[in-house]
C-alpha positions as CSV (number, residue, x, y, z in Angstrom):
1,X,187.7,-104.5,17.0
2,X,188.7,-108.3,16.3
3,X,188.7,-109.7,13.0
4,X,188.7,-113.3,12.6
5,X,189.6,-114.8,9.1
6,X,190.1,-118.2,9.5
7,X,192.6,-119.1,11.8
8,X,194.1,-115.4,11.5
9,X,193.4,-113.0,14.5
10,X,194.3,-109.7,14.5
11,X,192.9,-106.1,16.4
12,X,192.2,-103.6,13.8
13,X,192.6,-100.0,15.7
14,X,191.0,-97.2,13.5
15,X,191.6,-93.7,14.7
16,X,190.1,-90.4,13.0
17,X,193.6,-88.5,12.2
18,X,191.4,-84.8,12.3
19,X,189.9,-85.6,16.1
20,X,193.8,-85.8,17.5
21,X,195.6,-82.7,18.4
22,X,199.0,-82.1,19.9
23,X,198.9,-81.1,23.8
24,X,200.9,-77.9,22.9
25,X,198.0,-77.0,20.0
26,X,195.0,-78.2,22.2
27,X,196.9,-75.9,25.3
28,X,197.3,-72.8,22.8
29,X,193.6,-73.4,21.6
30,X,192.2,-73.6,25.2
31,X,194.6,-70.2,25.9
32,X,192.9,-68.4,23.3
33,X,189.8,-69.2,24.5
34,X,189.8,-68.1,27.5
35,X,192.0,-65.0,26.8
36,X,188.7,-64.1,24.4
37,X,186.1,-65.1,27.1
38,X,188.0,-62.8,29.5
39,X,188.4,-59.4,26.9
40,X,184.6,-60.2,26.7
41,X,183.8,-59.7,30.3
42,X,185.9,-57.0,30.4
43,X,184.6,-55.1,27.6
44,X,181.3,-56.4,28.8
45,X,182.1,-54.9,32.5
46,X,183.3,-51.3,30.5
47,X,180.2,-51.1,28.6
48,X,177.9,-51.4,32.0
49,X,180.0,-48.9,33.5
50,X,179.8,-46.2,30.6
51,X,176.3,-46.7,30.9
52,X,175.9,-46.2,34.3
53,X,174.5,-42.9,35.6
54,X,176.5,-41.8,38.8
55,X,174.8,-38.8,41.5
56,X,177.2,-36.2,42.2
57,X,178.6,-37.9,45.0
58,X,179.5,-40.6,43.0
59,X,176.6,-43.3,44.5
60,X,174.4,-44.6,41.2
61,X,170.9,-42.8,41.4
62,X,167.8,-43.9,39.7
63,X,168.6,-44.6,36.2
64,X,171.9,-46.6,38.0
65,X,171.5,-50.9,38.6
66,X,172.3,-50.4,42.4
67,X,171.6,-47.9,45.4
């Protein structure tokens, strides 16, 4: 932004200090993240399978999601 007084010019730079983070911080945040998003699937995936109702043979039957 330019701000003219007179015959003074200057460029006024504002920057909000709590919307800047480090690399390393932003990197550990984003590490987290996905380290979350993938226990989720995983407990997700474990959940399905204890569900899961397996024929003898090991093949899903009816009350299974494929056969």
């Amino acid at each position: 932004m330019d701000v003219v007084i007179e015959e003074i010019t200057s460029t006024i730079r504002t920057v909000d200090g709590d919307a800047l983070l480090h690399p390393s911080t932003l990197a550990k945040l984003i590490q987290a993240a996905v380290a979350a998003m993938e226990d989720k699937l995983e407990r997700d995936k474990r959940r399905k399978a204890d569900a899961r109702v397996d024929d003898d043979d090991g093949r899903e039957g009816r009350d299974g999601d494929a056969m």
